[in-house]
Each structure stands twice: as structure tokens, then as C-alpha cells.
C-alpha positions as CSV (number, residue, x, y, z in Angstrom):
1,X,24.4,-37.4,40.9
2,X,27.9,-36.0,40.4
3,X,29.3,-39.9,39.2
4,X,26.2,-39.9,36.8
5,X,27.7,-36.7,34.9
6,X,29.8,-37.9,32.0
7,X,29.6,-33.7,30.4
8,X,32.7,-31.7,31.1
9,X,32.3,-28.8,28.4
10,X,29.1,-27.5,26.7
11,X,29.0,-26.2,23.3
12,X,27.4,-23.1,22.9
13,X,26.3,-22.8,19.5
14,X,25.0,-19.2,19.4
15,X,24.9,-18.0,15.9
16,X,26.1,-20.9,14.5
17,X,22.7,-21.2,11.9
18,X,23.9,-17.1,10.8
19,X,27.3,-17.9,9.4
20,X,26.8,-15.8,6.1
21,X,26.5,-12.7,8.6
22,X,28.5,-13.6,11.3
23,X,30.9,-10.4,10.9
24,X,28.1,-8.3,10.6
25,X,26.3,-9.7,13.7
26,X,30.2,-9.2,15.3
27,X,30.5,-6.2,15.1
28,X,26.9,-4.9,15.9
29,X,26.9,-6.4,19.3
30,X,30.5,-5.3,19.5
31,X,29.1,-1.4,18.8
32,X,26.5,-2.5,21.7
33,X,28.9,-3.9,24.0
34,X,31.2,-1.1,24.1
35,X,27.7,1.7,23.8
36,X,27.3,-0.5,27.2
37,X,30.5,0.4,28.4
38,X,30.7,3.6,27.7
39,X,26.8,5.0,28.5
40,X,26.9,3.4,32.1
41,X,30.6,3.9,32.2
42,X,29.8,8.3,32.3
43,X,26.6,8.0,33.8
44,X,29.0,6.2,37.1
45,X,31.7,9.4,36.1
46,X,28.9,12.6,36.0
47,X,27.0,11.0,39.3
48,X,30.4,10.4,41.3
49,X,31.9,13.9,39.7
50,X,29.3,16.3,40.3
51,X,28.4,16.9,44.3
52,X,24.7,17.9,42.7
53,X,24.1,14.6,41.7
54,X,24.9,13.3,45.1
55,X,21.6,12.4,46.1
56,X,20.0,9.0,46.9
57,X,18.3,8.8,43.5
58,X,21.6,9.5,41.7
59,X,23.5,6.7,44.5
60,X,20.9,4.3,43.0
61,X,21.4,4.9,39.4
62,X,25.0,4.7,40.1
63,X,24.4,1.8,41.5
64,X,22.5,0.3,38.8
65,X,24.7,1.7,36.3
66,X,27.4,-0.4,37.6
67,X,25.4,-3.4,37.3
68,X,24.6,-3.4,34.0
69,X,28.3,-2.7,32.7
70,X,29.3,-6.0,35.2
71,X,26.0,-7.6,33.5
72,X,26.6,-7.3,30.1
73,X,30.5,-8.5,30.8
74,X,29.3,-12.3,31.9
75,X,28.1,-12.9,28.4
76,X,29.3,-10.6,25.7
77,X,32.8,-11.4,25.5
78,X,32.0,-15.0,25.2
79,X,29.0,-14.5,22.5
80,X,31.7,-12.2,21.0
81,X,34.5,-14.7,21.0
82,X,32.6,-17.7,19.7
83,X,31.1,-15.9,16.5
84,X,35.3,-15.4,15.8
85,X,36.3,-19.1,17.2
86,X,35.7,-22.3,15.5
87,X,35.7,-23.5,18.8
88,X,32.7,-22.7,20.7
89,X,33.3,-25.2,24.0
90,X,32.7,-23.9,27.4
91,X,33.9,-25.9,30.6
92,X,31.0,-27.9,33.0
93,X,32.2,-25.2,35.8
94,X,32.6,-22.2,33.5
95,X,29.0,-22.7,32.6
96,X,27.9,-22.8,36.3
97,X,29.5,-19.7,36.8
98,X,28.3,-17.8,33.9
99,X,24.8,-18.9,35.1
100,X,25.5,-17.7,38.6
101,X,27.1,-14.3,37.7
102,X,24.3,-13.9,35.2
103,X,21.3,-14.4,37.9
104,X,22.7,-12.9,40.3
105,X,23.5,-9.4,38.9
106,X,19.7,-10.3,36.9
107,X,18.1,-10.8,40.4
108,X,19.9,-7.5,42.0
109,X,18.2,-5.7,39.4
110,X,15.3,-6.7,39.6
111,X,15.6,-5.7,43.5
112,X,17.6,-2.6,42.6
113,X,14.6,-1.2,40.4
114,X,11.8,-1.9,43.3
115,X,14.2,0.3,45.6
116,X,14.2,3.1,43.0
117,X,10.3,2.8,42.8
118,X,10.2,3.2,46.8
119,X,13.0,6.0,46.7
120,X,10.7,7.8,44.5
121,X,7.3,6.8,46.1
122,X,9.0,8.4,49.6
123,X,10.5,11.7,47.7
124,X,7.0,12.6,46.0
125,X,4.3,10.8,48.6
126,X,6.4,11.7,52.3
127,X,8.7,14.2,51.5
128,X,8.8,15.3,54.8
129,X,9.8,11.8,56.3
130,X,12.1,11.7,53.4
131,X,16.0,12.7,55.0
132,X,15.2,10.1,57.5
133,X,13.3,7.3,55.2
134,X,16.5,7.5,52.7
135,X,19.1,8.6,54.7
136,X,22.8,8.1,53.3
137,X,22.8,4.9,55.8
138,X,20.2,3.3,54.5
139,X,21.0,3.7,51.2
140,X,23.8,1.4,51.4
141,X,21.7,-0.9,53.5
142,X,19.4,-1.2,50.6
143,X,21.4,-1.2,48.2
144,X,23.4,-3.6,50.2
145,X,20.5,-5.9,50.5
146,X,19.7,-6.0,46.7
147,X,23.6,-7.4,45.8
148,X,23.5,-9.8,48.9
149,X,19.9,-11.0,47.4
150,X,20.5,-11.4,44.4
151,X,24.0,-13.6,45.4
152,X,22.3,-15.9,47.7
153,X,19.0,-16.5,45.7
154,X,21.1,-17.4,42.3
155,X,23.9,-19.4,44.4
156,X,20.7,-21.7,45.6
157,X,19.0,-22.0,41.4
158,X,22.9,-22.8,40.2
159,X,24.0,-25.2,42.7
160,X,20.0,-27.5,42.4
161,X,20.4,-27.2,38.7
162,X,24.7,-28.2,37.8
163,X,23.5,-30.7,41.2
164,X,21.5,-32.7,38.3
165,X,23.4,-35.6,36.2
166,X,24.4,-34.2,32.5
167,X,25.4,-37.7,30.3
168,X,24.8,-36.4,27.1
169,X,23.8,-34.4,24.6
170,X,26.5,-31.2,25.3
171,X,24.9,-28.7,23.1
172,X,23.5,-25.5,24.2
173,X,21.1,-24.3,21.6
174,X,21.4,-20.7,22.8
175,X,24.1,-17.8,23.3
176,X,25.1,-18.2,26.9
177,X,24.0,-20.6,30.1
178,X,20.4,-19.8,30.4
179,X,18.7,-21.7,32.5
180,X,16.2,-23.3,30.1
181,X,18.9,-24.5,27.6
182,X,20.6,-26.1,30.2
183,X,17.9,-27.8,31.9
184,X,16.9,-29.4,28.7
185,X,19.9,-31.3,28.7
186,X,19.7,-32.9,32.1
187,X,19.4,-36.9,32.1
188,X,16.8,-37.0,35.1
189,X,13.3,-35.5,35.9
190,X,13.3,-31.1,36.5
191,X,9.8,-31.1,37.8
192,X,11.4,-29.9,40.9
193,X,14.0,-27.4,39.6
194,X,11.1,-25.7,37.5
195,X,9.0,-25.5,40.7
196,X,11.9,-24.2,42.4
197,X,13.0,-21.4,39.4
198,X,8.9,-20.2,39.5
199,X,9.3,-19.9,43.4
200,X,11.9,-17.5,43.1
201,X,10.4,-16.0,39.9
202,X,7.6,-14.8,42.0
203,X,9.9,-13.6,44.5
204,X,12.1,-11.6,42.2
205,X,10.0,-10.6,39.4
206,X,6.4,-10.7,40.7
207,X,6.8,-9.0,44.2
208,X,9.2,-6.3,43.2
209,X,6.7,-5.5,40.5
210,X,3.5,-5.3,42.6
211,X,5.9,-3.0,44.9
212,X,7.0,-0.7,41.9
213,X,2.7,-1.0,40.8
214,X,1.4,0.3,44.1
215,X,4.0,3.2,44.5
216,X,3.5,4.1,41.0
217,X,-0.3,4.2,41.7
218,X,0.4,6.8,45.1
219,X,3.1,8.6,42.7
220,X,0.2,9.3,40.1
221,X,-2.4,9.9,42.8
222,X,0.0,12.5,44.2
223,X,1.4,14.3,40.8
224,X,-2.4,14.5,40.2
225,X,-3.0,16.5,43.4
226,X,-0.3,19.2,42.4
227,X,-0.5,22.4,41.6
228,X,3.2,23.3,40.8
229,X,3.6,22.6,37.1
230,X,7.4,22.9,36.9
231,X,7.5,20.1,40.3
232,X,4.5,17.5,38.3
233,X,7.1,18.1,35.3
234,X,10.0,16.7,36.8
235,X,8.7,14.1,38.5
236,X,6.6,12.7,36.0
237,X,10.1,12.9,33.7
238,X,12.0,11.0,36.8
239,X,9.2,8.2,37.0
240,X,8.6,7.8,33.0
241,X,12.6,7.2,32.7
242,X,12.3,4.4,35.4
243,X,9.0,2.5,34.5
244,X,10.3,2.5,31.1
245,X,13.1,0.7,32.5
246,X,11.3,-1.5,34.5
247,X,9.0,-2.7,31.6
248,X,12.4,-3.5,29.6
249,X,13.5,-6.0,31.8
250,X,10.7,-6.7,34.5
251,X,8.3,-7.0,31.3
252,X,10.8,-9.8,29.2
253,X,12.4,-11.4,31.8
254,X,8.4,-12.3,33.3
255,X,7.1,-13.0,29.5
256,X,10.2,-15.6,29.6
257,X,10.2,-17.3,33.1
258,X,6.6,-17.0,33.5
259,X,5.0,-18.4,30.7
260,X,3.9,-22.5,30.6
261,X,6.2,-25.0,29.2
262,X,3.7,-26.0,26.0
263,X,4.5,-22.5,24.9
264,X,8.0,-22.5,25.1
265,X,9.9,-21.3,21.4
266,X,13.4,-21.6,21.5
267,X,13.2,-18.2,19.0
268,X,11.8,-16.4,20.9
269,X,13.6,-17.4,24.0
270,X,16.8,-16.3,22.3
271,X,15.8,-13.6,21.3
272,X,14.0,-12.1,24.8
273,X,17.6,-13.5,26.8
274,X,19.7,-11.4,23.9
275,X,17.2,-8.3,24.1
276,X,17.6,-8.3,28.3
277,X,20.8,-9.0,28.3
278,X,22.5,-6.6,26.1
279,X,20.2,-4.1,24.7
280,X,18.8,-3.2,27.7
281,X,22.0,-2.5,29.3
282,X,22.4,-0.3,26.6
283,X,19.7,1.4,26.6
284,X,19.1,2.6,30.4
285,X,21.8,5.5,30.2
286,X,19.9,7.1,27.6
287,X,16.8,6.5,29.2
288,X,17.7,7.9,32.3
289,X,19.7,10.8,30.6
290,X,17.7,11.9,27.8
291,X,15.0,12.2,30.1
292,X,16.8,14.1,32.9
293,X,17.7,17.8,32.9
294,X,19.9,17.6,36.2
295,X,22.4,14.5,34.7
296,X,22.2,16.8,31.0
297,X,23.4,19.8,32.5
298,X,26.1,18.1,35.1
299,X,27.4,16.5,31.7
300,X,27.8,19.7,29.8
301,X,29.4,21.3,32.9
302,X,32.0,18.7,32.4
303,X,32.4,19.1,28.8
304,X,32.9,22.6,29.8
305,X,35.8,21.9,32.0
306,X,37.3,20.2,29.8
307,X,37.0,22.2,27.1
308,X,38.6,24.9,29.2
309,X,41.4,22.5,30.5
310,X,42.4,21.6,26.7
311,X,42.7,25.4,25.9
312,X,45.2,26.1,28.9
């Protein structure tokens, strides 16, 4: 396999067809790379800051906060730097690892976002098992488990499909190393590499989903059940902020993976990989902060104390 490969660089072409709006498209997804930076950036600053937010919910947002600023790093700077560059070539190894570094933190969150649905499912359904469910311990266990995953699944889907014998054609029709793209350009059969991505498809995307969809439906059974308003308020704010996370990326990542070959468009692919890629890492610390009074307040605390500290 490895003396059949005659490729050593792809070319990515990205937005090569937009070159009348290339600075325009720059410097939007610069604005969203650095609104990436700096969202997840102080939600990782108010959670770690303010000994309130250190709960396991807030550990897990943290967590997943970090993710998505590591995330958005595999691809942007190199969508960023071939709208600028004439030369648009990435290395035969540099590709594998962008692919890895890319499933790997995409797998982790899948994982990451079923932990939060069980977090919540054993604050609202078993409080009183709660302290001992999600002790600090575990937390990092789980948490823990969801990197390690994510590593070892994506190491297995890199390693079958840059295994395969590239000779020709080099281009990537697409912004990063996507697995599609790539695979298109193998010389032999993928009947067994696409068996092998829907395998772990169902195991990332499907499974974690039914999880999050049966604690969500004893979440809602609960909520229903109480009779404090101010406690139904808050918790339905909590789980609102994190299925509308989950359909985000759960919801387009599935639509792309999922779907049957005959219907595969490589517009619409592009534009799913871009929307879960970077605007969705965008997006999450306003979703989780617009929509939670404890992170609002613990932010203007800190605004306060700094305010104060630039008056001394």
C-alpha cells in the first residue's frame, strides 16, 4: 500500500472558486476565529476564577470550552492562511494529522456532551445520589474517558484511511482533511473504510444521542412533576442551553456522516464541515452564557473587580 502512494502534498483548494471576495471571506472567519478564542477563552477564566462556579456542571463546560478553542485551531489558521497564500499545498502527514486532531477533539465532544446530559439527568432525577454519582473523582474519570475516546477511536479511522494508496489526483475539493474529500481520492476500493467510519458513527454520534434522548425524556418527566417555579426555571434554562448545543453539532455532524452516498453534495458538505467546525465553536459561549444567570453574574463580579483595581 505505502509503495503504491506516489501523493506527498495535497492541495486544498478552499475558496479558491470565491476569489472576488476572498478578503471579505478573510476577515469574517478571522472575526469568528478570534470570537472563538475569546468566548471560550472567558468562559475557561470566569469558571476557573469564581469558587461558585466550581461545580461539576461548570468542570464540564470548562472542559468543553477548552475543546472547542483546541478545535477550531486544527483548521482555521490553515483555511486562514490559504485564502492569503498562492500556495495552498499541505504535506501527505500534515494531512493525516489534521484529520486526526480534527476527529479526535470531534469525537471527545460528542462524548463530552452525553456526560453533560447524564450530569444533568443525575442533578434533577437523583439529586440525593448526586455528591456520590458526580463526585470531584469521577468527574475527571469521565471527563478523562471522553479525551482518551475520542484519541483512540480517531487514531484507528486515520491510520485505515492514510493506510490506503493515494497515486493521483492531489486535490482536496474542500477547506481542511475531511474524511470524505480525502477518501475520494484514494486509488483502491473504500467499501471497507466507509463500513468502518458508519461503525464508529453509530458509536459516537448515534449512542451518545439516544443517551442525551432518554435523560432528556426523565429531565422533562421530572421538571413536569415540580412545584417550585424558580427550580423548573433554571433547570429548564440549564437543559435548553445544552440541547441547543447538542442539536448544533450532534444534528450536522449525523445529517453529514449518516446520510447514503447517492446523496452526497459536495455543497452542502462544505458547508455543514465549515458550520461545525467554526460556528459552532463560536457559538456555545453565548449559548451557555446568555442563558445562565450564575456564569452572567460571576462575569459582572469580575468586571467589578476590575473596575475597582483600575480606579486604585
Amino acid at each position: 500500500m505505502i509503495n503504491q502512494t506516489t501523493v506527498t502534498n495535497f492541495i486544498i483548494l478552499g475558496f479558491s472558486a470565491f476569489t472576488d471576495v476572498r478578503l471579505p471571506i478573510f476577515f469574517f472567519l478571522l472575526f469568528v476565529y478570534l470570537a472563538t478564542l475569546t468566548g471560550n477563552g472567558a468562559v475557561v477564566y470566569i469558571v476557573r476564577s469564581d469558587p461558585a462556579l466550581h461545580s461539576p456542571m461548570y468542570f464540564f463546560l470548562c472542559n468543553l470550552s477548552v475543546l472547542e478553542i483546541v478545535y477550531s485551531s486544527v483548521t482555521m489558521p490553515k483555511i486562514l492562511t490559504n485564502l492569503l497564500s498562492k500556495d495552498k499545498k499541505i504535506s501527505f502527514y500534515g494531512c493525516a494529522i489534521q484529520m486526526f486532531f480534527f476527529l479526535a477533539l470531534g469525537t471527545t465532544e460528542c462524548l463530552l456532551l452525553a456526560v453533560m446530559a447524564f450530569d444533568r439527568f443525575t442533578a434533577i432525577c437523583r439529586p440525593l445520589y448526586y455528591s456520590l454519582v458526580i463526585s470531584a473523582q469521577n468527574c475527571c474519570r469521565l471527563s478523562a474517558f471522553s479525551w482518551l475516546s475520542g484519541a483512540l477511536l480517531s487514531m484507528g479511522q486515520t491510520l485505515l484511511i492514510f493506510s490506503l494508496p493515494f497515486c493521483g489526483p492531489n486535490v482536496i475539493d474542500h477547506f481542511f482533511c475531511d474524511i470524505p474529500p480525502v477518501l475520494k481520492l484514494a486509488c483502491s476500493r473504500t467499501y471497507l473504510n466507509e463500513i468502518a467510519i458508519f461503525s464508529v458513527c453509530v458509536v459516537i454520534l448515534l449512542m451518545p444521542f439516544l443517551l442525551i434522548l432518554g435523560s432528556y425524556t426523565q429531565i422533562i418527566s421530572t421538571l413536569l412533576k415540580m412545584t417550585s417555579v424558580d427550580n423548573r426555571g433554571k433547570a429548564y434554562s440549564t437543559c435548553i442551553s445544552h440541547l441547543t448545543s447538542v442539536t448544533l453539532f450532534d444534528g450536522t455532524a449525523s445529517f453529514m456522516y449518516f446520510r447514503p452516498r447517492s446523496s452526497y453534495s459536495l455543497e452542502t458538505d462544505r458547508f455543514l464541515s465549515l458550520f461545525y467546525s467554526v460556528v459552532t465553536p463560536m457559538l456555545n459561549p453565548l449559548i451557555y452564557s446568555l442563558r445562565n444567570q450564575e456564569v452572567k453574574l460571576s462575569f459582572l463580579r469580575i468586571l467589578r473587580r476590575l473596575h475597582i483595581l483600575c480606579n486604585k
